[in-house]
C-alpha positions in Angstrom: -35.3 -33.7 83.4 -31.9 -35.2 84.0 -29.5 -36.2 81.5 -27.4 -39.0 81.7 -23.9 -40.1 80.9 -25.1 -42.3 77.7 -27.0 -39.7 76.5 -24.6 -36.8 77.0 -22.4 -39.4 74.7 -25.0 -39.9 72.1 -25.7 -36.0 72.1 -21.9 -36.1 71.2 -21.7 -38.2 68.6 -25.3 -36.6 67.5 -23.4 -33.4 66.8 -19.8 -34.4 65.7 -21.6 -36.6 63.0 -23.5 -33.4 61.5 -20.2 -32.4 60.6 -18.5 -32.4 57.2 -15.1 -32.1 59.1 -13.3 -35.5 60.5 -13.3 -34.9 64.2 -12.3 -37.3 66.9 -11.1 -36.8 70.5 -7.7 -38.7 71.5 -6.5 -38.9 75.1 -2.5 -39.3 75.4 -0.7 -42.3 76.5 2.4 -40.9 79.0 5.9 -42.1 79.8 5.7 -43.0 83.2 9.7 -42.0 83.6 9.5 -38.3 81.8 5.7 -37.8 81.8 5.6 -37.0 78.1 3.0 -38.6 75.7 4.3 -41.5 73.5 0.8 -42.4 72.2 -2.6 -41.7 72.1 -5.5 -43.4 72.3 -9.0 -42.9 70.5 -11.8 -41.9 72.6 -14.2 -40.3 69.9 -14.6 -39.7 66.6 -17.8 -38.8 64.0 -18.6 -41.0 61.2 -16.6 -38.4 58.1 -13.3 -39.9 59.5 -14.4 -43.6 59.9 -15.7 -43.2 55.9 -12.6 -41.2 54.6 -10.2 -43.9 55.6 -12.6 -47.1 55.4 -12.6 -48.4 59.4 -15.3 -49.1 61.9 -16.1 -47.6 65.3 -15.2 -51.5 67.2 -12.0 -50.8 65.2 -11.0 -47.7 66.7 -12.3 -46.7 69.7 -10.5 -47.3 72.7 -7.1 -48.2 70.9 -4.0 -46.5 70.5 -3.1 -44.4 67.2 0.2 -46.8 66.9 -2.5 -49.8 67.0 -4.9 -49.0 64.2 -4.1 -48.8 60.7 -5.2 -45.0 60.1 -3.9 -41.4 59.2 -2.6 -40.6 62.5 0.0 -43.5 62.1 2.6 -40.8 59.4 5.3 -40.0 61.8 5.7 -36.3 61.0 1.8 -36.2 62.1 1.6 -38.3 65.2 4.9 -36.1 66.5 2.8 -32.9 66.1 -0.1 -34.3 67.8 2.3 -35.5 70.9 3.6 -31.9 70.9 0.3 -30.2 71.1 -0.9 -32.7 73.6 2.0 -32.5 75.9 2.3 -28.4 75.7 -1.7 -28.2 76.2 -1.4 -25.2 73.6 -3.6 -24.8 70.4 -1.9 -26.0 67.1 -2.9 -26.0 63.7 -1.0 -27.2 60.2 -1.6 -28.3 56.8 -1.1 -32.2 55.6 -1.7 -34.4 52.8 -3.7 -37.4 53.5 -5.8 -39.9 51.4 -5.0 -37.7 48.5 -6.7 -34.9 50.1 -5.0 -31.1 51.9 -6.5 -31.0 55.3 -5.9 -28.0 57.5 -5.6 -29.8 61.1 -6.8 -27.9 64.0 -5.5 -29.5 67.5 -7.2 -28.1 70.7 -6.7 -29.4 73.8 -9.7 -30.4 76.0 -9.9 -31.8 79.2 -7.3 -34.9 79.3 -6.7 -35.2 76.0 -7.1 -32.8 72.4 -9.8 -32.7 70.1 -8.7 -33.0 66.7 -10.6 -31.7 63.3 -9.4 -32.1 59.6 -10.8 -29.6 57.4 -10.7 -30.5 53.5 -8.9 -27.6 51.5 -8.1 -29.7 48.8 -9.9 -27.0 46.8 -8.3 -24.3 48.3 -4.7 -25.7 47.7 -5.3 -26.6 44.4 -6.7 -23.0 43.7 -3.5 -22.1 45.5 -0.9 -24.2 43.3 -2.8 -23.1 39.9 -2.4 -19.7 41.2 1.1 -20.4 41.6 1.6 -22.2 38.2 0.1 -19.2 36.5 2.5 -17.2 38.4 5.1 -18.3 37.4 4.0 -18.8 33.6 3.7 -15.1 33.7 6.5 -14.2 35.4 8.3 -16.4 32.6 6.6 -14.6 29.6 7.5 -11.0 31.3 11.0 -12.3 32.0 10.7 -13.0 28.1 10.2 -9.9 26.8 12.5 -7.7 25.6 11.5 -4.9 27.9 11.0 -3.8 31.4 8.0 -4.4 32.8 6.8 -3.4 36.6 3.2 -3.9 38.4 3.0 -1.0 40.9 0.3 -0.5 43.6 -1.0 2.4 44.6 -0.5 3.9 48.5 -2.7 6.6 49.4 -3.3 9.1 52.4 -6.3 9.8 54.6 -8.0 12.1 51.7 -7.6 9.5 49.5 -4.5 11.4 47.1 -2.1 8.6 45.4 1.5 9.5 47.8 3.4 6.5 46.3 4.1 3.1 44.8 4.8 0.4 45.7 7.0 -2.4 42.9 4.9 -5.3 43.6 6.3 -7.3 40.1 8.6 -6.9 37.7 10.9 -8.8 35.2 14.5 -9.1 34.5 15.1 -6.8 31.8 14.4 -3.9 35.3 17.5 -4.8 35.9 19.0 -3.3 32.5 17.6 -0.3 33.9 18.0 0.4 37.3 21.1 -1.8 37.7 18.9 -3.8 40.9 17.1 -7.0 40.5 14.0 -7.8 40.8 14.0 -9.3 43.2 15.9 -6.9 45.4 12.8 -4.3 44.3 9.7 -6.0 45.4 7.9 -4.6 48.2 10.1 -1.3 47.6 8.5 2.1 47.6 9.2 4.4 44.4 9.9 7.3 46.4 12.3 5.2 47.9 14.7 3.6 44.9 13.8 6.9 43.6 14.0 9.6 45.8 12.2 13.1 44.5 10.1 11.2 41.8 6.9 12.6 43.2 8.2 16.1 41.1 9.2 14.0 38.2 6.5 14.1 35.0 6.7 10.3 35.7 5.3 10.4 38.7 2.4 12.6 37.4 2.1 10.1 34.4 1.2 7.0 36.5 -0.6 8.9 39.4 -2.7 9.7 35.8 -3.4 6.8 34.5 -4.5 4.7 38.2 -6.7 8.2 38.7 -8.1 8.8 35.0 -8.1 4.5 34.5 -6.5 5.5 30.5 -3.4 4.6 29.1 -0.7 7.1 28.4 3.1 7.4 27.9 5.5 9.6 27.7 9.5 9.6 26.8 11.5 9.8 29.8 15.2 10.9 30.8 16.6 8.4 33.8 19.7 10.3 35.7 21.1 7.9 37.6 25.1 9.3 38.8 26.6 8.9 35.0 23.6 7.1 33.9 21.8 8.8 31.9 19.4 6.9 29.2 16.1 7.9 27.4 13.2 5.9 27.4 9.6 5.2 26.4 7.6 4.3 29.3 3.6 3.1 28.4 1.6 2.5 31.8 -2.4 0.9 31.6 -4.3 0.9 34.6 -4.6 -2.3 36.7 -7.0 -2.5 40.0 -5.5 0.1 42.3 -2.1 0.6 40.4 -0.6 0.2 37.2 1.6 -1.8 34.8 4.7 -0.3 32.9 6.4 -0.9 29.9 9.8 0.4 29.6 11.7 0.1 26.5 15.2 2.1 26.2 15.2 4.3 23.2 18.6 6.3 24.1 20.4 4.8 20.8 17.0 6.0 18.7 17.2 9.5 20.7 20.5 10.1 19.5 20.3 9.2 15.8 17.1 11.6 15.9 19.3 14.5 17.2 21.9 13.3 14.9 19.4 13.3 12.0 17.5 16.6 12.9 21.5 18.1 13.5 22.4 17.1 9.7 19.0 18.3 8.5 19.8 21.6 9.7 23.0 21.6 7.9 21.6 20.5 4.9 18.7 23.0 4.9 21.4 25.5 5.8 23.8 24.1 2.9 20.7 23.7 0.2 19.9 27.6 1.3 23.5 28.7 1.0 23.7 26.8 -2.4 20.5 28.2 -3.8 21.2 31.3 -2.9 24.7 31.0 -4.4 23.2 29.9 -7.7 20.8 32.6 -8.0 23.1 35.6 -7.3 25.7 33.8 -9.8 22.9 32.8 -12.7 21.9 36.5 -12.0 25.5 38.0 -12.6 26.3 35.5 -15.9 23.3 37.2 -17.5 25.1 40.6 -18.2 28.2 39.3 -20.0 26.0 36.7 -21.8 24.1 39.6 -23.2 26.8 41.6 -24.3 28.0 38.0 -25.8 24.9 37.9 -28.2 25.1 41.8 -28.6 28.6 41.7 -29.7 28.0 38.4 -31.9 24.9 39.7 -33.8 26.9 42.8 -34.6 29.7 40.8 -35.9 27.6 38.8 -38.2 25.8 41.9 -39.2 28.9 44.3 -40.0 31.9 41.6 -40.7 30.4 38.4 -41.9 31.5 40.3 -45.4 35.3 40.4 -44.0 35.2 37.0 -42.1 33.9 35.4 -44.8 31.3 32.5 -44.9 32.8 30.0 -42.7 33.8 33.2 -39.9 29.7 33.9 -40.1 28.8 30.3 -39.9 31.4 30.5 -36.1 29.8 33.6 -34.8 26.2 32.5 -35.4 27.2 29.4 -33.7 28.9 30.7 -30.8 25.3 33.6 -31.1 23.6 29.9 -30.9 25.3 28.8 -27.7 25.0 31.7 -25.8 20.8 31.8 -26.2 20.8 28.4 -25.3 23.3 29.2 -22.3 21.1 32.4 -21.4 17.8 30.3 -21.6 19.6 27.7 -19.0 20.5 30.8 -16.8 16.9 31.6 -16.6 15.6 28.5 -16.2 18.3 28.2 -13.4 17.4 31.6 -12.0 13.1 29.9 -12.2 13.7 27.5 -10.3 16.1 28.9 -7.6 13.0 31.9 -7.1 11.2 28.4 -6.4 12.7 27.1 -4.3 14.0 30.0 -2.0 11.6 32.6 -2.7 8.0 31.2 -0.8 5.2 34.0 -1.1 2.3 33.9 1.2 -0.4 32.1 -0.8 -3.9 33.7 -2.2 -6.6 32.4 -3.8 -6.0 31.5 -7.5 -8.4 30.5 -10.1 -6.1 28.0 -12.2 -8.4 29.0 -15.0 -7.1 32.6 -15.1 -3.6 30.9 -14.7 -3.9 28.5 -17.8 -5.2 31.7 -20.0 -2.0 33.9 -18.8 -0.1 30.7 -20.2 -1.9 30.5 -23.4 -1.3 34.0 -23.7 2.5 33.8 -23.3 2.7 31.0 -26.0 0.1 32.7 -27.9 2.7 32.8 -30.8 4.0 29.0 -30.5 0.4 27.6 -30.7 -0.2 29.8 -33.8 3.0 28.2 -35.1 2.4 24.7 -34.3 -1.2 24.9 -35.5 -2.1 23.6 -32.2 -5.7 22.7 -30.6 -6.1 23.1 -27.1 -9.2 22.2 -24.9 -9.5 23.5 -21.5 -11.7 22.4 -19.2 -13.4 23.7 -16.3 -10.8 24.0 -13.8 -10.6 24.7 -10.1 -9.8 27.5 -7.9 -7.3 26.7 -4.7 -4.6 28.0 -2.5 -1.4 28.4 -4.0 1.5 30.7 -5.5 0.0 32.0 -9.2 3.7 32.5 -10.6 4.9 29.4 -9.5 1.8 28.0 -10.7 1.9 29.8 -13.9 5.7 28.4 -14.2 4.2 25.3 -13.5 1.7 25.0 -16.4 3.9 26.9 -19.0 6.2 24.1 -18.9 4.0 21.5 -19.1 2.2 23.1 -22.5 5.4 24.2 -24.0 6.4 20.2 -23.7 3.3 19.5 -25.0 3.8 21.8 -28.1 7.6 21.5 -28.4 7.8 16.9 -28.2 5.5 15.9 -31.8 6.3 14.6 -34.8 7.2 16.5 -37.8 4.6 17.6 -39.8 1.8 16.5 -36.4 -0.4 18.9 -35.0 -0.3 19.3 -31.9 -3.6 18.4 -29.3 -3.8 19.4 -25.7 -6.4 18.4 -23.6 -6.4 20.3 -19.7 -9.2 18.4 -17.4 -9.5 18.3 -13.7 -11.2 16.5 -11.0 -11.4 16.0 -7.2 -9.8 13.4 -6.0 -10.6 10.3 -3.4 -8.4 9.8 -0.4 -7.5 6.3 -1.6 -7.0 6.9 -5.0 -3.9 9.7 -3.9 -0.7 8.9 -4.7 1.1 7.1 -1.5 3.7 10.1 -0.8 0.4 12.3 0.0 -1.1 12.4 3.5 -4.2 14.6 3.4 -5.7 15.7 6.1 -9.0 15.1 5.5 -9.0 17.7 3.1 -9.6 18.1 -0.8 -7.0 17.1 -3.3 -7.5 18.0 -7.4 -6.2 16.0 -10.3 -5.0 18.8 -13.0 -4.3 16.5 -16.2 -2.5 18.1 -18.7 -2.5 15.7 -22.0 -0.6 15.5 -25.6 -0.7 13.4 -28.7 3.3 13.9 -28.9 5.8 11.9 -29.0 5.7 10.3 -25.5 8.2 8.3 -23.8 9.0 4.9 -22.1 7.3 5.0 -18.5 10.9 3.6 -16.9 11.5 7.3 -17.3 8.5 8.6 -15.5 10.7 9.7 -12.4 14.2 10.2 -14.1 12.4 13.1 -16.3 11.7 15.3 -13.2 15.4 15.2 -12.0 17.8 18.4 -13.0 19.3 18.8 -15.9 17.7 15.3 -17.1 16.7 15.3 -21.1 15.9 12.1 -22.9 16.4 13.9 -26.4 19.2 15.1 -28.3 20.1 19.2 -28.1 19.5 19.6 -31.8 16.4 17.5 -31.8 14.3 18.6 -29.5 15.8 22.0 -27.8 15.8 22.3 -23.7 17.5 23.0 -20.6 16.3 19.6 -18.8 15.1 21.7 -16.0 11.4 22.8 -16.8 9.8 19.3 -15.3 12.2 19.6 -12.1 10.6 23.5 -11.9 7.5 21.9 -12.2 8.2 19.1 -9.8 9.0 21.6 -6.9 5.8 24.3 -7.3 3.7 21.1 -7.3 5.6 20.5 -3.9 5.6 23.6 -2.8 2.1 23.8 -2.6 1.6 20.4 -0.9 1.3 18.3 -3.6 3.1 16.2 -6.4 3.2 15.8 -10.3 2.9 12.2 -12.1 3.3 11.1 -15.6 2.2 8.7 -18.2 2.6 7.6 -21.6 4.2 4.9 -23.7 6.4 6.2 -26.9 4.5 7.3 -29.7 1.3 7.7 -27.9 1.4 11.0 -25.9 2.1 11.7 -22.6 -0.3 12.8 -19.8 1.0 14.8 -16.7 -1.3 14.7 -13.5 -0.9 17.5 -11.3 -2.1 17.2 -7.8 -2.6 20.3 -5.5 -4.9 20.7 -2.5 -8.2 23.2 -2.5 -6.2 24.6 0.7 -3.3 25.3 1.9 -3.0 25.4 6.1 
């Protein structure tokens, strides 16, 4: 069956009109002087381009582009089309008509070209959002005060991470390498670094693209005389990662500077304990023979010296006790704090009897009542515990009213993690509230941490007798074994001490 040139043509138009695409089919219009085309005339096209731009077949076919009122007519479009049509190669670019991106596709066929529009409106809008958010990101990185970097990962044939490659960054990079960022994209790390692949760096980021975690780690950047310390975090993205890196060099040194002047003060505090202890140690000798000399005096001579000589001797007998009692309350708390023994198991219940024991006489004197409860057994130091305690009771006994007996009440509990005070940081271990409670004379609570300090006494001398340094021992064995002392009370109404110590000590 033959076919013949009317139906080949309405085969044509058959098929060019089941396309989305505008196709049509121009034949060019030559100079007859330098054989070039000037124009070109439509031959063809499908109904999508006769729809797009609103014209009918009768008004296209057979005329020249510069005739019809149409998107070939833009001059920048037309001179293309003349190019393609008088160099018989393939072209293909992108333009803007009707308010639509078209990608243009120009083939040439027989006499003339054929020419399809396809729409990537989509596509280019996709592609200028894209862009948009680009650069809105590249504007919050360029914000922050820290370097940031998107590296890819380049891999060989086994499939093992070889290198990086800086495929973003902002412009605090160059704060740290001294090179844009510009001047960085698309550069290999192995190459603006050269021997990073042994640096802990390179093992960190290798890491986190092969483990997909975060990590960091603080790192030293030698660059010549460059040489800063910084904090580098990296997260995993796709096949790479992205780095923060913040520049810690001025933090670095005050660290060194501060772990520098702890040593010296540890060192110094040592030198100075130490010091006090040997010298509190020596004063006791002559302070002795003080009192021994004294008391003889006041025995033998107060006959010859006469009332008011006696009265100066038992004084000056007086001041030395009260000097030898500071001495060993000196000499107490320097063992404290320089002398750590290796901790045991201690029932505090055996350690508040020794106590009791010791003051044995004082209680009888004061009349006092004392209830002990049922207390704990922990971790800890039992002399410096025992230290502990004894001051705490002879307070007790020593601040009432004339003529008041005294009543102690000793309690524990365990302790909550949130109910700790905020300088303790268990971990997840057991904490005990010791309470050690009077009916004294009490205090005013804006004295609750001034009464812990050395040599601190809210009383007078001949009032209420003291060295101001019993709380401060007690203070530091609370510390000592990982814990802290508290108090309460409002003048006139007793005082309560808390004592909080751990069940163990690691």
């Amino acid at each position: 069956m033959s076919t013949d040139a009317s139906q080949l043509t309405e085969l044509l138009y058959g098929i060019m009109n089941t396309s989305s695409r505008l196709i049509t089919y121009c034949e060019p219009v030559t100079d007859p002087e330098s054989g070039q085309p000037v124009d070109l005339i439509y031959r063809l096209a499908n109904q999508a381009l006769f729809d797009l731009f609103g014209l009918r077949p009768e008004e296209v076919t057979g005329r020249r582009v510069s005739q019809v009122t149409g998107p070939f007519q833009q001059a920048d479009l037309l001179e293309k089309l003349l190019k393609a049509a008088g160099s018989r190669q393939p072209a293909s670019f992108e333009l803007y008509l009707a308010r639509r991106w078209f990608l243009a596709n120009v083939t040439p066929v027989l006499h003339g070209i054929i020419i399809s529009f396809s729409d990537i409106t989509h596509h280019k809008q996709s592609e200028q959002n894209n862009g948009q958010a680009l650069k809105l990101l590249q504007s919050v990185l360029d914000a922050s005060p820290y370097s940031i970097v998107y590296c890819s990962s380049e891999k060989n044939e086994a499939g093992e991470i070889v290198d990086f490659v800086y495929e973003m960054a902002n412009k605090r990079v160059e704060d740290v390498i001294g090179m844009t960022p510009e001047s960085i994209i698309g550069l290999r790390m192995t190459t603006l670094f050269p021997g990073i692949r042994e640096n802990a760096l390179f093992r960190l980021y290798t890491s986190v693209v092969e483990s997909q975690t975060a990590q960091s780690l603080e790192w030293l950047l030698q660059l010549g005389t460059y040489n800063n310390w910084f904090m580098v975090s990296a997260v995993p993205f796709g096949d790479g990662f992205v780095a923060t890196i913040v520049d810690i060099t001025r933090l670095k040194k005050l660290q060194l500077q501060l772990e520098n002047t702890v040593k010296e003060l540890k060192a110094s505090n040592e030198y100075l304990q130490h010091f006090a202890y040997i010298a509190s140690h020596d004063l006791q000798e002559p302070l002795r023979k003080i009192q021994a000399f004294s008391g003889l005096m006041v025995t033998e001579y107060s006959q010859q010296v006469g009332e008011d000589g006696a009265d100066i001797l038992l004084r000056m007998k007086g001041a030395a006790q009260r000097m030898q009692n500071l001495i060993r309350d000196l000499l107490v708390y320097s063992r404290i704090s320089t002398q750590q023994e290796p901790f045991q198991t201690v029932a505090l219940s055996r350690v508040i009897d020794a106590v009791l024991d010791d003051l044995e006489f004082s209680i009888q004197e004061h009349d006092a009542d004392i209830y002990v409860d049922q207390l704990p057994v922990i971790d800890g130091d039992p002399i410096q515990l025992q230290q502990l305690f004894l001051n705490l009771i002879s307070n007790a006994l020593k601040f009432v009213r004339p003529a008041q007996k005294p009543v102690i009440h000793i309690n524990s509990k365990p302790v909550a993690q949130e109910d700790l005070p905020i300088l303790l940081q268990p971990d997840r271990q057991l904490y005990y509230e010791i309470t050690v409670s009077d009916n004294g004379i009490g205090f005013d609570q804006a004295y609750q941490e001034r009464i812990f300090q050395l040599f601190h006494r809210l009383h007078n001398q001949n009032t209420y007798p003291g060295t101001g340094i019993g709380l401060a021992i007690c203070r530091k064995a609370a510390e000592n074994h990982g814990g802290t002392i508290h108090a309460r009370s409002e003048p006139g109404k007793g005082a309560t001490f808390s004592v909080f110590l751990p069940q163990k000590n690691n």
